[in-house]
C-alpha positions in Angstrom: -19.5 -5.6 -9.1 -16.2 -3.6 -10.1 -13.1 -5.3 -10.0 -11.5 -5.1 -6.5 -8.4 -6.2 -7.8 -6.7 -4.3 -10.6 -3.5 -6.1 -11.6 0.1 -4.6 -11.2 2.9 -5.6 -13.9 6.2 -7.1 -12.8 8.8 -6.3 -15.8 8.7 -10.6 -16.4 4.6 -10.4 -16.6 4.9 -7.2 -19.3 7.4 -9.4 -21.7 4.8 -12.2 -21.3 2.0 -9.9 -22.2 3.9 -8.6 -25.3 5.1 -11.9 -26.6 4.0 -12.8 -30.3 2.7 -9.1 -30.8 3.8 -6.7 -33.5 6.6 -5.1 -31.1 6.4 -2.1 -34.1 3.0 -1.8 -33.4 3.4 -1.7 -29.8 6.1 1.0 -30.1 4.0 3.3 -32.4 1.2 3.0 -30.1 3.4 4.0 -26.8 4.8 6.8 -28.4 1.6 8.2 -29.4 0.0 7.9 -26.0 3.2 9.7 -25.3 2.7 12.6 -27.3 -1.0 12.9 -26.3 -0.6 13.7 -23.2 2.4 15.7 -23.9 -0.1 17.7 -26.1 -2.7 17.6 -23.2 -1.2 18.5 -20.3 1.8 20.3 -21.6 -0.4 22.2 -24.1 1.5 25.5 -23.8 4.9 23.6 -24.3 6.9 24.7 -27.8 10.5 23.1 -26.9 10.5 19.2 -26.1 13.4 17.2 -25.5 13.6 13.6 -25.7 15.8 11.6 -24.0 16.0 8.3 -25.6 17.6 5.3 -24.3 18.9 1.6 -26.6 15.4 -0.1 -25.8 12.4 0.1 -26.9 11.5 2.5 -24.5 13.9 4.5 -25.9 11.8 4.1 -29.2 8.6 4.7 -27.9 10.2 8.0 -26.7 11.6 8.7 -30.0 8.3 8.0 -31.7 6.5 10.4 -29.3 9.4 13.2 -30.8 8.4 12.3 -34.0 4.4 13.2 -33.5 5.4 16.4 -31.3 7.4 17.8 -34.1 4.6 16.4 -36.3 2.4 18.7 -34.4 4.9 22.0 -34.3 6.7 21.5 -31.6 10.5 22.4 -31.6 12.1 19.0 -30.4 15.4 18.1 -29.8 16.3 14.5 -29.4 19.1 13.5 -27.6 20.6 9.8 -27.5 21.2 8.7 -23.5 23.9 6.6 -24.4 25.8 9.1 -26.4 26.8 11.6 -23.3 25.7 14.5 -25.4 26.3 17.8 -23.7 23.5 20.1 -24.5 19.9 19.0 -23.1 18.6 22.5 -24.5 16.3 25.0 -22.6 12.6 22.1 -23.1 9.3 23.4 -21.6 9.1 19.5 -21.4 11.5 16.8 -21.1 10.4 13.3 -22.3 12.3 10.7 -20.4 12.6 7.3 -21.8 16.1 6.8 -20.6 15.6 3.4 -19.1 12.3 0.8 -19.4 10.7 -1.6 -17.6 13.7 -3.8 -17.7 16.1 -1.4 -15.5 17.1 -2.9 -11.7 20.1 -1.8 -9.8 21.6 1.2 -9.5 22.0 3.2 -12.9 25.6 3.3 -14.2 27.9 6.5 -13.9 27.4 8.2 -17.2 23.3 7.6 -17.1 23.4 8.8 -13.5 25.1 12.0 -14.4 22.6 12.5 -17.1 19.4 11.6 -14.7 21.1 14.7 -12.5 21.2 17.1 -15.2 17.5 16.6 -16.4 16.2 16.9 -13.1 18.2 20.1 -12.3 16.9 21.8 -16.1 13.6 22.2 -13.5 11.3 21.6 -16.5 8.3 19.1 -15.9 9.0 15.8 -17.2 6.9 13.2 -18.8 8.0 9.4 -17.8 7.7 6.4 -20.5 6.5 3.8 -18.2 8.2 4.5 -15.3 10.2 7.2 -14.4 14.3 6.1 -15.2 16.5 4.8 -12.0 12.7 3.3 -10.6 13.0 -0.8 -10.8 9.3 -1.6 -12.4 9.0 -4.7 -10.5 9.6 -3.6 -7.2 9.2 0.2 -6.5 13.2 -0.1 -5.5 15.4 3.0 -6.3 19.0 2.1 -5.9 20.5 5.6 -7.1 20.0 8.7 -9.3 16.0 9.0 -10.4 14.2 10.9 -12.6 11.5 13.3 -10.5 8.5 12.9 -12.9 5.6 15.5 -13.4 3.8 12.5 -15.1 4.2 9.0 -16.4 2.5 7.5 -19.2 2.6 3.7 -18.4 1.2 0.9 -21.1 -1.4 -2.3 -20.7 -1.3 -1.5 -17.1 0.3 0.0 -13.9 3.7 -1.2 -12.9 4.6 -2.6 -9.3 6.7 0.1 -9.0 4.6 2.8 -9.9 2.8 1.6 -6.9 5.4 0.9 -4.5 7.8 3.8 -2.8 10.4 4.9 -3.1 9.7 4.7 -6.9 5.8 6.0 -6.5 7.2 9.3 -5.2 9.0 10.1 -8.4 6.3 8.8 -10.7 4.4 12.0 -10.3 0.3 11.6 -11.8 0.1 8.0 -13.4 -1.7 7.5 -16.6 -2.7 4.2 -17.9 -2.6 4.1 -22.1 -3.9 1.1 -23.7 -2.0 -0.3 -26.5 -3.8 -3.8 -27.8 -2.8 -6.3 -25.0 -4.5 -8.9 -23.2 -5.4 -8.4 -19.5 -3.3 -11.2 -17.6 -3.1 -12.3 -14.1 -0.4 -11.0 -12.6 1.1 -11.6 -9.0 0.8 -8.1 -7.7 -2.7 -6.2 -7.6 -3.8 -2.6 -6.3 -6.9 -2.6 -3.8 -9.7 -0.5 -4.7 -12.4 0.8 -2.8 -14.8 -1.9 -4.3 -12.9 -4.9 -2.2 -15.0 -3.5 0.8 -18.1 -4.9 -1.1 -16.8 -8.2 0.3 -17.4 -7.7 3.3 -20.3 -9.2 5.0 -22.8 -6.5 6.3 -25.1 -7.0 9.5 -28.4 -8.5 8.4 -27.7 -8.9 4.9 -30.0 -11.8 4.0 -29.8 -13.8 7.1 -31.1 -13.4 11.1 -28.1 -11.5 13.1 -26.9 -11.5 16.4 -24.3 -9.1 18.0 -22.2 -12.1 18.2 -22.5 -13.4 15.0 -22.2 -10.1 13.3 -18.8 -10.1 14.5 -17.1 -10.5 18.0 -14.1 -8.5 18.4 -11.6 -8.9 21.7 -9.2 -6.5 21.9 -6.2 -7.1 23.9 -4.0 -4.0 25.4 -4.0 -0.5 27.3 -1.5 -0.5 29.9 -1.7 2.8 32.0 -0.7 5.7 30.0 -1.6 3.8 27.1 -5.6 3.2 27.6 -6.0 5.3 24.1 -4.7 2.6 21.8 -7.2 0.2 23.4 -10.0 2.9 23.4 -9.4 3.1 19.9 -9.0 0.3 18.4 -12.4 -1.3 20.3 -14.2 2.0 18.7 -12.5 1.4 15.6 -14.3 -2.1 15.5 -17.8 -1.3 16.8 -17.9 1.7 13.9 -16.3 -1.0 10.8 -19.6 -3.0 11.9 -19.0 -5.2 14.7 -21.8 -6.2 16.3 -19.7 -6.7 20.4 -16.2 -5.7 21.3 -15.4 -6.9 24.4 -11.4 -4.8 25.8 -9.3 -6.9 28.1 -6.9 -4.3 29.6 -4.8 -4.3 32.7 -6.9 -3.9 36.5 -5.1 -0.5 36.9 -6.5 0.7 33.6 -10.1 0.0 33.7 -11.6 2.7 35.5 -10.2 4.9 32.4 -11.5 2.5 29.8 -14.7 2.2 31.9 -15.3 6.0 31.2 -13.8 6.2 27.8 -15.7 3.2 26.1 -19.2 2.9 26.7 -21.0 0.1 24.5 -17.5 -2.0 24.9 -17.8 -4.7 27.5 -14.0 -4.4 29.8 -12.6 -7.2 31.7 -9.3 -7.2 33.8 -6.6 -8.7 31.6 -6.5 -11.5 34.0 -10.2 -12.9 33.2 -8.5 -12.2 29.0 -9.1 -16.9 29.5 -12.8 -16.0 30.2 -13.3 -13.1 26.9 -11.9 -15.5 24.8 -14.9 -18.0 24.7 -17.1 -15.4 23.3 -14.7 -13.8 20.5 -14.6 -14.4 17.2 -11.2 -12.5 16.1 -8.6 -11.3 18.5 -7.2 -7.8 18.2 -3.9 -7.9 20.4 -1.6 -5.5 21.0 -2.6 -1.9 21.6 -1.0 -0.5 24.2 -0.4 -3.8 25.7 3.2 -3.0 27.6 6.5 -5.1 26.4 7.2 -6.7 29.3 8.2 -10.4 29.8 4.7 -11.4 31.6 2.7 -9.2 28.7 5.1 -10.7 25.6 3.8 -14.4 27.4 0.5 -13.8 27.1 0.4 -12.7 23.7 2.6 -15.8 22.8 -0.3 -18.0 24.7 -3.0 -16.3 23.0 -1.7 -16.7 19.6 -0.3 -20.6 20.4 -3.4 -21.6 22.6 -6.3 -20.5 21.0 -7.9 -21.0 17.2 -9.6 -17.4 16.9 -8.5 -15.3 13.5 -6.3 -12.6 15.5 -3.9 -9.2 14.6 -1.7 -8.4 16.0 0.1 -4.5 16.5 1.7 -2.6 18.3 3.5 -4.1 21.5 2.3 -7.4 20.4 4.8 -7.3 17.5 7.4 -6.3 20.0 10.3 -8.9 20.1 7.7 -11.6 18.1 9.2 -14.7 17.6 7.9 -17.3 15.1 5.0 -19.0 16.6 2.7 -22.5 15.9 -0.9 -21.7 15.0 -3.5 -22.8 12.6 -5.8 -20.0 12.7 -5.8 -16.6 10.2 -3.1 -14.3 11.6 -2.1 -11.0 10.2 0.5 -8.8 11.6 0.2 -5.0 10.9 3.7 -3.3 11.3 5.3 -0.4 10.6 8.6 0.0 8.8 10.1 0.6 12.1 8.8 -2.6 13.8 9.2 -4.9 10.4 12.8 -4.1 10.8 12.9 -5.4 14.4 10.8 -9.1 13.2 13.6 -9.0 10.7 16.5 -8.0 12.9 17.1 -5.2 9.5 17.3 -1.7 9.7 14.3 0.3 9.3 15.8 2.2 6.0 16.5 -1.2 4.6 12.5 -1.7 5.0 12.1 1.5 3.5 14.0 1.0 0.7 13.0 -2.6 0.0 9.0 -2.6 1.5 8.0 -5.5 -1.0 11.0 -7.5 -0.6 10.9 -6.6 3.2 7.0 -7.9 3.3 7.5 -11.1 1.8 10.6 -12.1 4.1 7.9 -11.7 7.0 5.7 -14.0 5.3 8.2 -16.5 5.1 9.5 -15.9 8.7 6.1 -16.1 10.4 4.2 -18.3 8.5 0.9 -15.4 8.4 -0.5 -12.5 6.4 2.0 -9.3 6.7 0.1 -6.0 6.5 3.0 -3.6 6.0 2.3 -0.2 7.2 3.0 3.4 5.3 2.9 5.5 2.3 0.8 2.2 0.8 -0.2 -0.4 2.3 1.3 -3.6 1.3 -0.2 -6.8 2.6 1.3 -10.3 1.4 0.4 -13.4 2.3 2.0 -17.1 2.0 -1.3 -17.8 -1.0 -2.6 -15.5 -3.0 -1.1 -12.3 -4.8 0.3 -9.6 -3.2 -2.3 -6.4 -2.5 -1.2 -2.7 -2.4 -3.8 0.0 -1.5 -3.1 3.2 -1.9 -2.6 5.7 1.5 -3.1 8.8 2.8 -0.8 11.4 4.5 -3.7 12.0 6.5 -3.1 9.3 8.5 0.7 10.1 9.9 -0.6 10.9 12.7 -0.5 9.4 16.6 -3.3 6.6 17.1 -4.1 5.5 13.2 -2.3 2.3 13.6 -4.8 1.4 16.5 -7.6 2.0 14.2 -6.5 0.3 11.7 -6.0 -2.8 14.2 -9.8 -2.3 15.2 -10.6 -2.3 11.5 -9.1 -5.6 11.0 -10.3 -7.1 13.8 -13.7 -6.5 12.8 -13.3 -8.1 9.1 -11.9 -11.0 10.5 -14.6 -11.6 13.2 -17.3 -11.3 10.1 -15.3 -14.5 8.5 -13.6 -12.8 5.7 -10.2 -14.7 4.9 -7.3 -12.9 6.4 -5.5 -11.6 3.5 -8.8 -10.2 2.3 -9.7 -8.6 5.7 -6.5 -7.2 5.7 -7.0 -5.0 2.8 -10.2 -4.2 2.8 -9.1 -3.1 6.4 -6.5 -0.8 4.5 -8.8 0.9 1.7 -11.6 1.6 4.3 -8.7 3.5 6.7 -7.1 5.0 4.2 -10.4 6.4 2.7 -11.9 7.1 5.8 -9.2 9.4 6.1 -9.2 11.2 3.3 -13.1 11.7 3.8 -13.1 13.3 7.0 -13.6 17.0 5.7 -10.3 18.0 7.1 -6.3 17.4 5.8 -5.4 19.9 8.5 -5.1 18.4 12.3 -6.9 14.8 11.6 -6.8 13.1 14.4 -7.5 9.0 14.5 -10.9 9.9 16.0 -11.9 11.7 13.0 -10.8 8.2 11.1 -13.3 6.3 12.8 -16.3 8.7 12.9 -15.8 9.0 8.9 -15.5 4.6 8.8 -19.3 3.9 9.0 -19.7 6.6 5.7 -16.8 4.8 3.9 -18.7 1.4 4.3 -22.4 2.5 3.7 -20.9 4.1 0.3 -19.4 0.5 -0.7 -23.0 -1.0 -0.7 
């Protein structure tokens, strides 16, 4: 099997991988890679400028200018720290301002500089990650390079990964340069995590119960979609019974809309329980005192692996349980769990994910241009998302999707990505960018997981 896991570097876990190697050999190596694609991509590029910072990024940059002029290109090299005046007129800028060290918020004179390279409108080709993105984080405090492309080495960067610093890193491109593979505390999700999860029949007798019994929780009147959707979502990532416990004045909808899910008034939600194996709680539920109770009782009075969106999140407190929990916010209700704005979330989404952890004790499955789910063991998993899915009723099939993995067994932090790669590529396999709708999501689901066997 492919590796589901494919580590992301933290600025501390690149020193470690370069100690006791030839850092001149590292450099030369870089800065070729550099060139290379310069050469590739940029083929029809005569004029190159290199901005090259004190580090040794700003070496790796200058070597790269040494193997473009090598190679007839007209390349003008300017030092960042020298506040030189003329950037010329480049068909290419090659930025190497700042490295994998940076953090903060860049100082006046490098800011000033940043401004005036991205205003020369030529394409520009990042050394390792664009200048003003933090490496370790994704966090962009200030004035930021806009890259076409970045060349990063050994691996990918957390920040690379991570918005706001993966909108300016423009296509990423992995060059090797003679390290050592280490483990590393952050990891992107790839499609092949969703080999993990256990299939109906494989090698063993199954039951509709045993191949993974889903209650979901939710659907208040003028809200019966979220339910609707998230109990479809289930049945189509493999569940074998979903079982919806919505409110009395809701079922005849949910009777019409759902046909293979079993519905219950919420008040018999006691009775559902005993055949469930996961809890999906939440969708449309309603934010009312009585309905912010229950999901307090369901989450403190029962042992089933539950996740919780939605309404559920609404006004969460910390709560006592022993059994796998994830919680699937959005930027938006993250900020409420943390009493933070929701631009502080956006601008902090892997520091804002790991304060949930510690708040809540659980798995945190932050929601939007990746997915980020952290968890109090383990490293820390980012999958890659789709624009597809800003749309009205993806959240609630994401929720469904979850629920499933966990009702299979698969250990929460696992389920939850998994649950995030199969959305996310569900999405962008629909046949359609144009008008998606979270239907479309789950009818393209059962495709995304037949592909992964």
């Amino acid at each position: 099997m492919s590796e589901p896991f494919v580590p992301l570097y933290t600025a501390d876990e690149m020193k470690a991988a370069e100690a006791g190697h030839d850092v001149e050999q590292l450099m030369e190596r870089a800065g070729r890679a550099v060139a290379e694609l310069v050469l590739r991509d940029f083929a029809g590029s005569r004029k190159v400028t290199v901005l090259a910072g004190g580090g040794h990024n700003g070496g790796d940059a200058r070597i790269a200018g040494r193997l473009l002029e090598e190679s007839g290109r007209d390349v003008h090299v300017v030092d960042a720290k020298a506040n030189e005046p003329d950037l010329g007129s480049p068909d290419v800028v090659v930025d190497g301002i700042f490295g994998t060290g940076f953090s903060g918020e860049p100082r006046s004179e490098a800011a000033a500089l940043i401004e005036r390279v991205n205003a020369l409108g030529a394409p520009v080709v990042a050394v390792d990650v664009p200048s003003g993105v933090d490496a370790s984080t994704g966090e962009v405090s200030g004035a930021c390079v806009e890259a076409a492309a970045t060349v990063t080495f050994h691996g990918e960067k957390v920040g690379l990964r991570i918005s706001p610093g993966s909108f300016h890193a423009g296509t990423v491109e992995v060059a090797e340069i003679g390290l050592e593979p280490r483990e590393t505390s952050v990891a992107r999700v790839t499609n092949d995590v969703l080999k993990l999860v256990p299939r109906r029949g494989a090698n063993r007798p199954e039951t509709k119960y045993s191949a993974g019994s889903v209650l979901v929780v939710g659907g208040s009147p003028g809200m019966t979609g979220a339910v609707c959707l998230a109990a479809e979502a289930a049945f189509r990532a493999d569940a074998g019974y979903v079982a919806v416990a919505t409110p009395k004045e809701s079922m005849p909808i949910v009777e019409q809309r759902l046909l293979e899910a079993v519905k219950r008034p919420l008040d018999e939600v006691w009775a559902a329980v005993g055949r469930a194996r996961a809890l999906a709680i939440g969708p449309g539920l309603g934010r009312s005192d009585e309905r912010k109770a229950l999901v307090r009782r369901l989450l403190e009075e029962t042992d089933l692996p539950a996740v919780v969106d939605a309404d559920g999140l609404h006004e969460l407190e910390p709560f006592e349980r022993n059994a796998p929990t994830v919680l699937t916010p959005h930027s938006g209700e993250l900020a409420g769990l943390l009493s933070a704005e929701p631009a502080w979330v956006d601008a902090h989404r892997l520091e804002a994910a790991r304060l949930a952890v510690e708040r809540f004790g659980c798995v945190v499955l932050l929601k939007g241009d990746e997915t980020i789910v952290a968890a109090p063991e383990g490293r820390t998993l980012v999958s890659p998302g789709s624009s597809n899915l800003a749309t009205a009723g993806t959240g609630d099939v994401l929720t469904g999707v979850v629920g499933s993995f966990l009702a299979k067994g698969l250990e929460a932090r696992i389920a939850a990505a998994a649950a995030a790669r199969a959305h996310a590529t569900a999405a962008m396999n629909a046949g359609h960018l144009a008008g998606l709708i979270a239907s479309d999501v789950i009818a393209a689901l059962p495709g995304v997981l037949d592909a992964a066997v």
